[in-house]
Steps between C-alpha positions, in 0.01 A plus 500: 500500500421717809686470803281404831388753697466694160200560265570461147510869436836475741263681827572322850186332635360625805645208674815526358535816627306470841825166546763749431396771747433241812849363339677819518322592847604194705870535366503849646320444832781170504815735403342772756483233761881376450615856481290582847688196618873591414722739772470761181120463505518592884763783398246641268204484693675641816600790292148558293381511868736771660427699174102405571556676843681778382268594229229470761690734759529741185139521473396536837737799481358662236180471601587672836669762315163501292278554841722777663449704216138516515 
């Protein structure tokens, strides 16, 4: 006896696997959203955007140093 979503060789159908992706993918997007929600979720995105800026400033300034060289 095969299980559903199985063929009887034991190989997840198309479907089967096509349900567990769009499963998998809307229980991220959900935790995501939660987390984004949360004071630590505005913690963490505050910081990933200082360190944003400061990788961006770090580039600018190596590209000047990059043009005064030339």
């Amino acid at each position: 006896m095969t299980e559903p979503g199985y063929t009887e060789d034991g190989v997840p159908t198309f479907e089967h696997v096509r349900e567990t992706i769009e499963r998998r993918s809307a229980a991220a997007a959900g935790y995501e959203e939660l987390v984004a929600d949360s004071a630590e979720g505005r913690a963490r995105a505050e910081q990933e955007a200082d360190h944003e800026a400061a990788a961006h400033d770090k580039l600018e300034e190596i590209r000047r140093s990059l043009h005064r060289d030339d």
